[in-house]
MARNU-665035 format. One record per residue (C-alpha): residue in one letter; x negated, y negated, z; residue number from 1. Coordinates in Angstrom, 1 decimal, decimal comma. Layout:
   residu        x        y        z   num
        A        X        Y        Z   NUM
...
***
This chain:
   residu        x        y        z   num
        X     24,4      4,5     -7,5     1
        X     24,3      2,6     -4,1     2
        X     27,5      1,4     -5,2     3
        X     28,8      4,6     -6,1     4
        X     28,2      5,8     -2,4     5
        X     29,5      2,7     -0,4     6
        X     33,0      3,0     -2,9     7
        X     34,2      6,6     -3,1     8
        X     36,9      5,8     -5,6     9
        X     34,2      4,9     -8,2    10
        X     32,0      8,2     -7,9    11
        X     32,3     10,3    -10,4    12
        X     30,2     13,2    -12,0    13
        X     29,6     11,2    -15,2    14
        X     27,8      8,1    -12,6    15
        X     25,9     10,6    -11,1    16
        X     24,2     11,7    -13,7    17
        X     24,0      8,3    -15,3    18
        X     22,0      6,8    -12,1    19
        X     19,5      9,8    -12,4    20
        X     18,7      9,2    -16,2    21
        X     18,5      5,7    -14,9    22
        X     15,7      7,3    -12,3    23
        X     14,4      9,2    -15,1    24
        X     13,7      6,4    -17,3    25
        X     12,0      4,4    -14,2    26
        X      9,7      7,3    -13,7    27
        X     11,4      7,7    -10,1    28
        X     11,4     11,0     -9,5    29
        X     12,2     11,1     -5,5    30
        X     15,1      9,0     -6,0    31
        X     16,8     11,3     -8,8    32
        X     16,1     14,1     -6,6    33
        X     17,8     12,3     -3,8    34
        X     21,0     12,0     -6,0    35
        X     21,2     15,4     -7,6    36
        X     21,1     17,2     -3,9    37
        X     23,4     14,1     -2,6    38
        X     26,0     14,8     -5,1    39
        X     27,9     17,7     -3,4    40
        X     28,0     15,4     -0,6    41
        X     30,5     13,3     -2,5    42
        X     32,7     15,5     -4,1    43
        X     30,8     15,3     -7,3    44
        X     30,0     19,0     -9,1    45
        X     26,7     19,5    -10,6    46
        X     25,9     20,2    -13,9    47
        X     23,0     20,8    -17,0    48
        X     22,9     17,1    -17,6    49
        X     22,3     16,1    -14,5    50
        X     19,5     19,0    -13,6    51
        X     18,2     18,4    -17,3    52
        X     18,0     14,7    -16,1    53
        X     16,5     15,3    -12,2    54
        X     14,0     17,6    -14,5    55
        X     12,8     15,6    -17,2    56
        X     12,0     12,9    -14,7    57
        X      9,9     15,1    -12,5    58
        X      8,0     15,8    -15,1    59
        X      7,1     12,1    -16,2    60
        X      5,9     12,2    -12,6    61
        X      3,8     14,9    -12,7    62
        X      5,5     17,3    -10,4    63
        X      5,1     19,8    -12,7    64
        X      6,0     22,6     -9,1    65
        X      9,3     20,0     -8,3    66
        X     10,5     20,5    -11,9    67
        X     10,3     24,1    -12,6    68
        X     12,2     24,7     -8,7    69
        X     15,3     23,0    -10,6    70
        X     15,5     25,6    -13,5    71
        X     15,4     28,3    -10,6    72
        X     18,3     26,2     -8,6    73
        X     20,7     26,5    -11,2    74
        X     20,6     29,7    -11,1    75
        X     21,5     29,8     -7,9    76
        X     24,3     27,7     -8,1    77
        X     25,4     29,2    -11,1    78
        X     24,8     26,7    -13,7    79
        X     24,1     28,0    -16,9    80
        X     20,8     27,0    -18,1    81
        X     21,3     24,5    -21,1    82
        X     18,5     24,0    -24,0    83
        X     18,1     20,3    -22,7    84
        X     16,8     21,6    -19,4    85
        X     14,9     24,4    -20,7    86
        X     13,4     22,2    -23,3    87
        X     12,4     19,5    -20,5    88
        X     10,8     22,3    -18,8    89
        X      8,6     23,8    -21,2    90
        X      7,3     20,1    -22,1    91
        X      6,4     19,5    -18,4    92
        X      4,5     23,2    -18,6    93
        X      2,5     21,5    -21,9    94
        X      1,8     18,3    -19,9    95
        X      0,7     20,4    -16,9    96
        X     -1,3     22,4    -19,8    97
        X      0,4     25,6    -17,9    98
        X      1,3     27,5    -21,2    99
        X      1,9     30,7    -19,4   100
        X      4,6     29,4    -17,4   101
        X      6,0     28,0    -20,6   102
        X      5,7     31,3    -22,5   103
        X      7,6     33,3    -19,1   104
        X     10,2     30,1    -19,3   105
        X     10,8     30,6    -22,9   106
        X     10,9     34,6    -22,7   107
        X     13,5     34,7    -19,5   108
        X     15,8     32,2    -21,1   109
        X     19,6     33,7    -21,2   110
        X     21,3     35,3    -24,4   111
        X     23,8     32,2    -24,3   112
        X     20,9     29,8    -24,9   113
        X     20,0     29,6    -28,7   114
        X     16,3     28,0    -29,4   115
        X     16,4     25,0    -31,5   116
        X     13,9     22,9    -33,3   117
        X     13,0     20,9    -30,4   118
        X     12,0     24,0    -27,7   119
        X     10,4     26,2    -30,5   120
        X      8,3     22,7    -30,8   121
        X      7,6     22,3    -26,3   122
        X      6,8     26,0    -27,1   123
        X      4,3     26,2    -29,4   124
        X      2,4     22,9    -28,3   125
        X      2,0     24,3    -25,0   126
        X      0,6     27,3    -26,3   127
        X     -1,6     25,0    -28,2   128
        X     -3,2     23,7    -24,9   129
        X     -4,0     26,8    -23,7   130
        X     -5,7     28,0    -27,1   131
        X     -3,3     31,1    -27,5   132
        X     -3,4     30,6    -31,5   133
        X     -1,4     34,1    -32,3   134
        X      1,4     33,7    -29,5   135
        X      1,7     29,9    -31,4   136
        X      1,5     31,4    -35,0   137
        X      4,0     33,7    -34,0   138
        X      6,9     31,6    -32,2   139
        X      6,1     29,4    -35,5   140
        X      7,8     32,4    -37,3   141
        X     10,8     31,9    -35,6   142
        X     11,7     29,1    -37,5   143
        X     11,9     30,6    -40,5   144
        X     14,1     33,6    -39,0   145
        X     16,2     30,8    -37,8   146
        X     16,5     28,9    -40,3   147
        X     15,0     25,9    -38,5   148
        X     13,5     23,0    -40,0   149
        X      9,5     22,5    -39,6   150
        X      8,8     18,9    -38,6   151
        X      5,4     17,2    -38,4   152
        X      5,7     17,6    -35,2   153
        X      5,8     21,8    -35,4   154
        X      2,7     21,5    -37,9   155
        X      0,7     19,6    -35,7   156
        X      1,3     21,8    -32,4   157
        X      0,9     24,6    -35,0   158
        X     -2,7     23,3    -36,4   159
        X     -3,7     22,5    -32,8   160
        X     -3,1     25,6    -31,6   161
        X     -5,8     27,5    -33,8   162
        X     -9,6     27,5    -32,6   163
        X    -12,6     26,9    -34,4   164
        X    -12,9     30,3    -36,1   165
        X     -9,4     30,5    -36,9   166
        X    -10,2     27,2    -39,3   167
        X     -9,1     28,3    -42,9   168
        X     -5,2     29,2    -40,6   169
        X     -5,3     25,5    -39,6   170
        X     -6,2     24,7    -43,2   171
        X     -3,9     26,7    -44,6   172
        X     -1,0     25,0    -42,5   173
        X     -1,9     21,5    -43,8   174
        X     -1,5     22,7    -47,3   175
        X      1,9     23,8    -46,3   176
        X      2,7     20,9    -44,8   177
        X      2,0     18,5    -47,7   178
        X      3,3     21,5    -50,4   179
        X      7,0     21,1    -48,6   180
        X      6,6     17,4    -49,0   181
        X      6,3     16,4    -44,9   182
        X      3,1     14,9    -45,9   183
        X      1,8     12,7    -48,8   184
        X     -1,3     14,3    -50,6   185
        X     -2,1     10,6    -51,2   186
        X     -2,6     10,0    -47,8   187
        X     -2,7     12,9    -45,4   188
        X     -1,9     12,9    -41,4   189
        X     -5,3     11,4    -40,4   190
        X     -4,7     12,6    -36,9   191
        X     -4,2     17,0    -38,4   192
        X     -6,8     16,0    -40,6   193
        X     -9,4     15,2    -38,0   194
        X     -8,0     18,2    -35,8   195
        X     -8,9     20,8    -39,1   196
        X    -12,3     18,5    -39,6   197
        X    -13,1     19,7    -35,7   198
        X    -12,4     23,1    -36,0   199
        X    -14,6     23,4    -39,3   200
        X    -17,4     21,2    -37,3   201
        X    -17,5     23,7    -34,7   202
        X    -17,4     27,3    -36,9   203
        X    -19,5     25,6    -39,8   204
        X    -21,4     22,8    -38,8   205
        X    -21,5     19,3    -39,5   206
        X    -22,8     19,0    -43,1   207
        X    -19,6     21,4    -44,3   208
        X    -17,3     18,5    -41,9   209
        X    -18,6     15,5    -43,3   210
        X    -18,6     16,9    -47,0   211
        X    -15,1     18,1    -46,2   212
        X    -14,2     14,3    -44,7   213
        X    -15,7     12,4    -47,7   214
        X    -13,4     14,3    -49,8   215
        X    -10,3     12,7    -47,6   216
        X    -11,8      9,6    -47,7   217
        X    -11,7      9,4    -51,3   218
        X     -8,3      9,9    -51,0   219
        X     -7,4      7,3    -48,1   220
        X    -10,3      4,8    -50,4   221
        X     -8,1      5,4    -53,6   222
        X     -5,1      4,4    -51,9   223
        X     -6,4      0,9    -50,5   224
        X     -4,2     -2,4    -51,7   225
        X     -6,2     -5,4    -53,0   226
        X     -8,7     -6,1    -50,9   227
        X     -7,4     -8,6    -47,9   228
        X     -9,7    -11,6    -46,6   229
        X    -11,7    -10,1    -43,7   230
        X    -10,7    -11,5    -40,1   231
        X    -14,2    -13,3    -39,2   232
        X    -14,1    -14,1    -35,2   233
        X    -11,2    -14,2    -32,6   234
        X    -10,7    -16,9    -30,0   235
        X    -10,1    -14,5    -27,3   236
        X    -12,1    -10,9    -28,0   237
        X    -16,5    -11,1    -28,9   238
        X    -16,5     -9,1    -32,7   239
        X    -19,1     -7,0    -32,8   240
        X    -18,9     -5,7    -35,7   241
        X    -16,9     -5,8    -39,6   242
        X    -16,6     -3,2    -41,8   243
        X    -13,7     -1,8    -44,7   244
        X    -10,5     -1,7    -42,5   245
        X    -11,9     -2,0    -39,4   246
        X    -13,1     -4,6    -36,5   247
        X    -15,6     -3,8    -33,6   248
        X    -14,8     -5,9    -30,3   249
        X    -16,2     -6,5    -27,1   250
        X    -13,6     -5,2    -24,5   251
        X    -13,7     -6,8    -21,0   252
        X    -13,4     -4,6    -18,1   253
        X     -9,9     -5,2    -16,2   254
        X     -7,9     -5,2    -19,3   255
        X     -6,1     -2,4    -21,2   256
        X     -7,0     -1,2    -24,5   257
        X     -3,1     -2,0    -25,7   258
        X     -3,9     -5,3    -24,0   259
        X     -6,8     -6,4    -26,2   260
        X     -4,5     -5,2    -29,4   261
        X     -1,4     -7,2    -29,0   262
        X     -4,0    -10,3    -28,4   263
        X     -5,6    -10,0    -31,3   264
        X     -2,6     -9,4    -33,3   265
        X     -1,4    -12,4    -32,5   266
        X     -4,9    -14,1    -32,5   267
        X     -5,4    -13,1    -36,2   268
        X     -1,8    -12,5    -37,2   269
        X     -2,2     -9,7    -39,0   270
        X     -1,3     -5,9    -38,4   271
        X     -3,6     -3,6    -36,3   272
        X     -3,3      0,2    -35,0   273
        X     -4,8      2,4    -32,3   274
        X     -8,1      4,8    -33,2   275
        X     -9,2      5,0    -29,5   276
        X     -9,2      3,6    -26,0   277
        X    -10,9      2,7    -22,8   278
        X     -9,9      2,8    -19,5   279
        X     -8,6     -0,6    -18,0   280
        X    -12,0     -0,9    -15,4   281
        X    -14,5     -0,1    -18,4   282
        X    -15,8     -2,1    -20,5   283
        X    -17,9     -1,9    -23,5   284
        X    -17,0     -0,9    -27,5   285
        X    -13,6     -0,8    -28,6   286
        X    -12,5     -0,1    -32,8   287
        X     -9,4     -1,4    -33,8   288
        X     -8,1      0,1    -37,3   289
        X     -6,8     -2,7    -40,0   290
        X     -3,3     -2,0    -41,0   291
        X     -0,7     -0,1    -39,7   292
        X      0,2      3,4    -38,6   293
        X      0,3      4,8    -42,2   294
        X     -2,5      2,8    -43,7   295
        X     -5,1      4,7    -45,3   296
        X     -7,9      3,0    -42,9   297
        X     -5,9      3,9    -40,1   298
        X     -5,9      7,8    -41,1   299
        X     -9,6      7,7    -42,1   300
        X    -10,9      6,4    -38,8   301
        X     -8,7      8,9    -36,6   302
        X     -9,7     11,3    -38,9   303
        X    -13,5     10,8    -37,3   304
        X    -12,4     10,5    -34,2   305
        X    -10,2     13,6    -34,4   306
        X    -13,2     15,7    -36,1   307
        X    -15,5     14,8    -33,6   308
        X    -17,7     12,9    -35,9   309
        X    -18,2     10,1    -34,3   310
        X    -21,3      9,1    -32,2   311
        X    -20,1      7,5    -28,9   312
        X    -22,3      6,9    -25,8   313
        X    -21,6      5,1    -22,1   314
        X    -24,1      4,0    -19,3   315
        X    -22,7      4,7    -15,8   316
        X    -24,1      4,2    -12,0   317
        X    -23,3      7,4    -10,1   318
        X    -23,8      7,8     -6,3   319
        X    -24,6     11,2     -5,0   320
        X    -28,1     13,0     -4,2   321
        X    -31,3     11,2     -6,4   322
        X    -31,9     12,9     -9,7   323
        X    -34,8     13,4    -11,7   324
        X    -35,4     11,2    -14,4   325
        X    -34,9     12,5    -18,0   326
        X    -33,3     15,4    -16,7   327
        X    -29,9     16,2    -19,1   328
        X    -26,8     18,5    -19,0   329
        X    -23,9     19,3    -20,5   330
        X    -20,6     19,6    -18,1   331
        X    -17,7     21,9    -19,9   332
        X    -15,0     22,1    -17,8   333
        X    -11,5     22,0    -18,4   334
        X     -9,1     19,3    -17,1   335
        X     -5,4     19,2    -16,1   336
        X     -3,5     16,7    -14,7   337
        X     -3,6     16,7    -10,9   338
        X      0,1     18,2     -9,4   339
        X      1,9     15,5     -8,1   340
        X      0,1     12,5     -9,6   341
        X      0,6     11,0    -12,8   342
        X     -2,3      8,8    -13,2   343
        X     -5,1     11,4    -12,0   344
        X     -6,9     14,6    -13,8   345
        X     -8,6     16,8    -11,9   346
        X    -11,2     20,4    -12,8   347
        X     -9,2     23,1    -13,5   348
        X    -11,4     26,9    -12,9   349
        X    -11,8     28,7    -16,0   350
        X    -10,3     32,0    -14,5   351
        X     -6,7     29,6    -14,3   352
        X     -6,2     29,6    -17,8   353
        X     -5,4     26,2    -17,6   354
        X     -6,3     23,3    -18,4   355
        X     -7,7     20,8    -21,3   356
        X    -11,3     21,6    -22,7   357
        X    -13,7     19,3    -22,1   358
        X    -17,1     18,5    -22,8   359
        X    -19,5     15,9    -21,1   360
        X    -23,0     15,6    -21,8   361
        X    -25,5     13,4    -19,6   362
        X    -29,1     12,2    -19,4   363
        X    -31,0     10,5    -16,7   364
        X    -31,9      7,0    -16,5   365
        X    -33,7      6,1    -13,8   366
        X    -32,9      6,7    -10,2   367
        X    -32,4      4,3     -6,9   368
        X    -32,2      4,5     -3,2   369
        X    -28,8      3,6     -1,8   370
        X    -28,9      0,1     -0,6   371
        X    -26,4      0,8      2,3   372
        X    -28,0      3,7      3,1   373
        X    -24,9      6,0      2,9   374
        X    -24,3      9,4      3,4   375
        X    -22,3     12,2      1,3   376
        X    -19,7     14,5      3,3   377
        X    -22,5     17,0      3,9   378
        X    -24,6     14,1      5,7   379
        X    -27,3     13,7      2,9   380
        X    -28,4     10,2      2,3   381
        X    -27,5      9,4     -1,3   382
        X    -28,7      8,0     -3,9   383
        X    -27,8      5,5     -7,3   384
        X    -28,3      7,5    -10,7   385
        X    -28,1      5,5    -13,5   386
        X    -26,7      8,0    -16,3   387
        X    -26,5      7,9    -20,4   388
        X    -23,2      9,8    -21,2   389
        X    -21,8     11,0    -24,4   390
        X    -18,6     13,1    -24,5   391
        X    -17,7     15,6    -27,4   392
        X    -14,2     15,6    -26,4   393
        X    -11,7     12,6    -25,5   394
        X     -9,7     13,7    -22,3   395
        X     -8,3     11,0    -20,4   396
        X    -10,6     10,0    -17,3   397
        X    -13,1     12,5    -18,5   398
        X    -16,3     11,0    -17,6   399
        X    -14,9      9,8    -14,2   400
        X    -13,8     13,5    -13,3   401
        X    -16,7     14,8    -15,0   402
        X    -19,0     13,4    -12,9   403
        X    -17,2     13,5     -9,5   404
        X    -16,7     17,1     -9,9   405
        X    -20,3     17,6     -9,5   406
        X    -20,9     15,2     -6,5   407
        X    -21,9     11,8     -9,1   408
        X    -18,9      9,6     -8,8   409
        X    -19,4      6,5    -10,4   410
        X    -19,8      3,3     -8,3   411
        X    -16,6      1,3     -8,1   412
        X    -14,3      3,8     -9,2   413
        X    -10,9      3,2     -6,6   414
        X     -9,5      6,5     -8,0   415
        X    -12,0      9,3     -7,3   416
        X    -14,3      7,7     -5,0   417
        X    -11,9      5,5     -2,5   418
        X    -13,3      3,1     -0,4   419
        X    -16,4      2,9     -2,3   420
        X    -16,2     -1,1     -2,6   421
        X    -19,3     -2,6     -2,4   422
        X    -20,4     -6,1     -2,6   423
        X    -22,6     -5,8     -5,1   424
        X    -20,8     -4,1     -8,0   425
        X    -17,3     -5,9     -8,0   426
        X    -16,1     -3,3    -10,8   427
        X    -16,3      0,3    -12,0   428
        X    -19,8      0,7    -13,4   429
        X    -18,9      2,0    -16,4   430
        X    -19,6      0,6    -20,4   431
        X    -19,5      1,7    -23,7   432
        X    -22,9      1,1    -24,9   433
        X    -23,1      2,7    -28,9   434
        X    -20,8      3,5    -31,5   435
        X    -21,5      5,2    -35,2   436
        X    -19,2      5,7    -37,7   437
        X    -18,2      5,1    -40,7   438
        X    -15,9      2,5    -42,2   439
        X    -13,5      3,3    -45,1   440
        X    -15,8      2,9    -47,9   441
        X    -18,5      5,1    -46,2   442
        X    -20,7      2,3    -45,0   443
        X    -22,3      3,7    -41,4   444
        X    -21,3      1,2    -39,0   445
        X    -23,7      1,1    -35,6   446
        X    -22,9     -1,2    -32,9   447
        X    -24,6     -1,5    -29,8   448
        X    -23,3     -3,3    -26,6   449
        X    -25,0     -5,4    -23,9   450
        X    -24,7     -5,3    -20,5   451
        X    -21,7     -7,1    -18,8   452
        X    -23,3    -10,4    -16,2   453
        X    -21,5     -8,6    -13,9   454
        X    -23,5     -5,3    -13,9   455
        X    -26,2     -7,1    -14,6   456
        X    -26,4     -8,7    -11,3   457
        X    -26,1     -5,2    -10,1   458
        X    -29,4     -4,3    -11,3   459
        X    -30,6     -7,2     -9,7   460
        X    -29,3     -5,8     -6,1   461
        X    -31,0     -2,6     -7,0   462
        X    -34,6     -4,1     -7,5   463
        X    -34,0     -6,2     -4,0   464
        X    -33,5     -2,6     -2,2   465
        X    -36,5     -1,3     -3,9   466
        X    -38,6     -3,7     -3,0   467
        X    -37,6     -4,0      0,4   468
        X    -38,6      0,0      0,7   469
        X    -42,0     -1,3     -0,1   470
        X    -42,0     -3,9      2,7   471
        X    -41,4     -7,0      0,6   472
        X    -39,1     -9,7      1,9   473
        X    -37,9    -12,9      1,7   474
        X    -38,5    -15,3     -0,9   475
        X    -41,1    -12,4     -2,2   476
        X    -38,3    -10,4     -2,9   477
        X    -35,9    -12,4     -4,8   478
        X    -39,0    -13,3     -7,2   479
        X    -40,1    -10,0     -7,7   480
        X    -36,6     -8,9     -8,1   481
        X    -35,5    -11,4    -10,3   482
        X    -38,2    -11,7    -12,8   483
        X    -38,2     -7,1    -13,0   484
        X    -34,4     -7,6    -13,8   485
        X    -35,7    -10,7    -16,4   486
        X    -37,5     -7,9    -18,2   487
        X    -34,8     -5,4    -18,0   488
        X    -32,9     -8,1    -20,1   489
        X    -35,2     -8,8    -22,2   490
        X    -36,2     -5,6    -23,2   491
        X    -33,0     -4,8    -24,3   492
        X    -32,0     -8,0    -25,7   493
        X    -35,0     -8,9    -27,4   494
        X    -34,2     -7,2    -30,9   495
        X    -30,8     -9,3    -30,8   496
        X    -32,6    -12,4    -30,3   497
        X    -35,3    -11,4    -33,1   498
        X    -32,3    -10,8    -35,5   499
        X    -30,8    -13,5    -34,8   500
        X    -33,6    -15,7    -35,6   501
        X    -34,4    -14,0    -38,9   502
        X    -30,6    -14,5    -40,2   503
        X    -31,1    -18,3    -39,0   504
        X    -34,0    -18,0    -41,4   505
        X    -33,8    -16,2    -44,2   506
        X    -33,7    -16,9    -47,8   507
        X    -31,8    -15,6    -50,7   508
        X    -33,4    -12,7    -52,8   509
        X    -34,8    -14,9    -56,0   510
        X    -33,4    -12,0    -58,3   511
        X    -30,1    -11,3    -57,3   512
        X    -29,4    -13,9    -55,0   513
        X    -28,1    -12,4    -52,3   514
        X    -28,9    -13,2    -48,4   515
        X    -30,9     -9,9    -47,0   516
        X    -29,3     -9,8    -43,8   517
        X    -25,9     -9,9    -43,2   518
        X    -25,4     -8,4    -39,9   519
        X    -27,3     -8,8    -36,4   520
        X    -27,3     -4,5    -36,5   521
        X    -28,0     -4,4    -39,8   522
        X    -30,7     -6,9    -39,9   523
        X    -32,1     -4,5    -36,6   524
        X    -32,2     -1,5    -38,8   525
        X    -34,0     -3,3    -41,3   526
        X    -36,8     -4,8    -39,5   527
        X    -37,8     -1,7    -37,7   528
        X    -36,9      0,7    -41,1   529
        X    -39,5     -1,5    -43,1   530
        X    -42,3     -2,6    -40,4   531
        X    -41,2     -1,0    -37,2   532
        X    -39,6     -1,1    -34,3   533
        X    -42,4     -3,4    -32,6   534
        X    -41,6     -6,0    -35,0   535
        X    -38,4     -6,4    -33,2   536
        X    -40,9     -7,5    -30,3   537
        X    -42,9    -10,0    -31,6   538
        X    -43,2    -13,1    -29,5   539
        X    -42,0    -11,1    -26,5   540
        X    -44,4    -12,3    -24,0   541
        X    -43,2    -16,0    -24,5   542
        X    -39,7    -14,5    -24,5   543
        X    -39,8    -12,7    -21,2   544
        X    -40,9    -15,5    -19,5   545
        X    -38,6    -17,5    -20,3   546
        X    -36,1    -15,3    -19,5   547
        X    -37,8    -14,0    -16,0   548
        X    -38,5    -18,0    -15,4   549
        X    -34,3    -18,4    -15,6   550
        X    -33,2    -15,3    -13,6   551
        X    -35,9    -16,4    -11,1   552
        X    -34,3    -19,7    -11,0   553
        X    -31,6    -18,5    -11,0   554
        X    -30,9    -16,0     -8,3   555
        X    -32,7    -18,3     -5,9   556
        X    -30,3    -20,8     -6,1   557
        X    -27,6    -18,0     -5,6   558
        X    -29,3    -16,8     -2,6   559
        X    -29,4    -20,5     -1,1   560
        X    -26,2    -21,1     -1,9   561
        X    -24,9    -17,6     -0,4   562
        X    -27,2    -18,8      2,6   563
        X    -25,3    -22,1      2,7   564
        X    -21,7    -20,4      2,9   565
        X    -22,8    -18,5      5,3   566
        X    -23,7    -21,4      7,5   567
        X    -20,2    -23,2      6,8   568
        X    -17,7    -20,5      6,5   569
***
């Protein structure tokens, strides 16, 4: 486009509108503005394509405002408004989950502009994030007075669309779905599936769910092909767990989720798919699905997933005013993406409209004194909460918006708590601790995650400001430190260690010859289902001091060696 300007014989309208796809495409929304209001400037006339263009790329942006100005522009300049650009509208209205700006859009559009396939679609799924079930239901109708074809796509924003009491409607659509042959009955959309499983969880409970899902996976199970040799370990990713069409891995914080994927389909060299994700600073419990997008593992698991029947908990450090211990709440508030930028959410009011819904629910660790000894904006001195999380809904950034929302931001978050570096915690303090599920042939599979080294140490830092409230420095300090972070590890780690040793030792069953533990999780389940959970514990004392003796060791030779630097650097 540069180009363009510098040669006037070589601009043209058909450039113009080539360089701001080109913007469109590179998510530069500025710059396509730039060159749809610089176009009259060089003779060039505007047209749809180019505002459909300068739209659509506004909208990847997240200038939900920026884009629906240009639908009003062309009216001004007299350009009829095409279905491209109406189309790009509506879906930035759905991204911006402002459904009743895409309903006005939809219902101002001109005579001369005749709804297709494509805007009934934008249409109806924006309705859907808005909940408006009967304005969806009824713009659905307007494909059969149009003759339009329903895609998968229309179904799915159809389904979405219907709440929990309006269950049997969403039902009732699936059926349709699969009766005019846009899904298999041998192997249903996992992802409508687990959105009708949801809805039925929420008007009927969970017993009527699960029965409902182990009919489905029947029908995913009955559709497997010959059992495939089980990937055992990967060079580059901790398994944590194996079950029927699925692998449990460690994810390290600083990575993406697609990240860990493509390594480990190349590690293993066979296909993988999606079922969930973490963000790139968490760490902790990630699922990968064995097969591909249509395999009937894949559909099963985002079946859960989508029904809300999975059991999935973090532990997160917050910084805001102390809280009690064992105190728990639930945070239901909706979230939108923030106007303007792309990569944040933000709390939307309930009276808006607007908005995602989701659900956060949190419990009370323990509590710390700050040890910078910061202050909030209102000039109290804060404090470090450490937090059990579960969510019952999967919005992007929802713990992390969740939490700031109500003054708790988590420590090392960049994004909604800048400039909250601190030595101490080089990353986000955030990790997926438990996961329950279960795998394709209905075996429950429980994981449970340790600690990063890195948080770890954290803890450690934690005890050394405690201690110092109580006056006790110095070399007194990094013992008494150390050795109560030794026993935070061992405490949890113990019943890893014990199961451990027991698969090291065990014996086959003299009557059917089989090993009794095959697992580290399973063998934990069951030592403390047949003699108790203190069973897990035996030989602690022994344990813990070995353990306390290393940290102790261990953090004082990090403390002389941070005193050394200091002396040389």
């Amino acid at each position: 486009m540069q180009r363009c300007s510098e040669e006037s014989e070589n601009r043209s309208t058909i450039a113009c509108n080539s360089a701001i796809s080109a913007c469109e495409k590179a998510k530069q929304w500025q710059c396509a503005l730039d060159l749809l209001w610089q176009m009259p400037e060089g003779g060039n006339v505007w047209d749809e394509v180019a505002f459909s263009a300068a739209t659509s790329a506004c909208g990847k942006a997240g200038r939900w405002s920026e884009a629906l100005a240009l639908l009003g522009a062309m009216v001004e300049v007299r350009i009829p408004t095409s279905i491209e650009a109406l189309s790009a509208a509506v879906t930035v209205c759905e991204d911006m989950s402002e459904w009743q700006q895409a309903l006005q859009l939809f219902a101002s559009k001109s005579e001369d502009v005749v709804a297709d396939e494509i805007l009934l679609n934008a249409v109806i799924a924006a309705l859907a994030e808005g909940g408006k079930w009967q304005m969806a239901l009824s713009v659905l109708l307007d494909f059969e007075q149009r003759r339009l074809h329903k895609t998968e796509v229309t179904y799915t924003a159809a389904i979405c669309s219907c709440g929990a009491e309006q269950w049997p409607w969403a039902l009732a659509l699936f059926a349709e779905e699969i009766e005019n042959g846009l899904l298999s009955a041998a192997c249903p959309n996992g992802l409508q599936a687990g959105t009708v499983l949801s809805m039925l969880h929420k008007a009927e409970g969970r017993s009527k769910a699960a029965s409902f899902a182990e009919q489905l996976r029947l029908i995913w199970h009955g559709h497997v092909q010959p059992p495939q040799p089980q990937p055992v370990s990967s060079p580059s990713f901790d398994v944590l767990a194996r079950g029927c069409g699925v692998l449990v891995v460690e994810k390290p914080s600083g990575l993406e989720s697609a990240a860990v994927l493509d390594s480990l389909r190349t590690d293993l060299g066979i296909p993988m798919s999606s079922i969930s994700r973490l963000d790139q600073p968490t760490s902790g419990i990630l699922p990968i699905a064995l097969g591909d997008e249509a395999a009937p593992a894949t559909q099963w698991l985002r079946a859960q997933w989508a029904g809300r029947l999975v059991a999935k908990s973090y532990v997160c450090l917050c910084a805001g005013p102390a809280m009690e211990h064992g105190f728990s709440a639930e945070l239901a508030l909706s979230l939108r993406q923030k106007p303007g930028e792309a990569r944040s959410q933000e709390v939307c009011s309930d009276c808006s409209g607007g908005g995602r819904p989701a659900r956060t629910i949190y419990t009370v660790l323990a509590s710390y004194s700050d040890p910078e000894n910061r202050s909030d904006s209102r000039g109290k001195a804060t404090s470090l909460n450490l937090l059990k999380v579960r969510i019952l809904t999967g919005r992007k950034h929802q713990i992390r918006v969740h939490l700031a929302s109500i003054g708790q931001p988590l420590v090392g978050d960049k994004l909604y708590r800048p400039g909250c570096e601190v030595d101490w915690c080089p990353r986000m303090f955030l990790h997926c601790r438990r996961l329950d599920f279960l795998d394709l042939e209905g075996r429950r599979i429980l994981v449970k995650s340790r600690l990063p080294a890195e948080l770890a140490v954290a803890t450690y830092d934690q005890f050394k400001s405690i201690y110092s409230g109580f006056g006790i420095k110095g070399n007194s300090n990094v013992v008494a430190s150390s050795f109560t972070a030794g026993l935070v590890y061992s405490v949890i780690t113990m019943p890893f260690e014990s199961a451990k040793n027991r698969m090291a030792s065990q014996k086959p069953d003299p009557e059917t010859g089989k090993l009794p533990y095959r697992g580290t999780m399973q063998t934990i389940q069951a030592v403390a289902g047949k003699e108790g959970a203190a069973a897990l514990y035996n030989g602690f004392m022994p344990y813990c001091l070995r353990c306390g003796g290393h940290t102790v060791l261990m953090f004082f030779a990090v403390e002389e060696l941070q005193k050394w630097y200091r002396k040389v650097a």
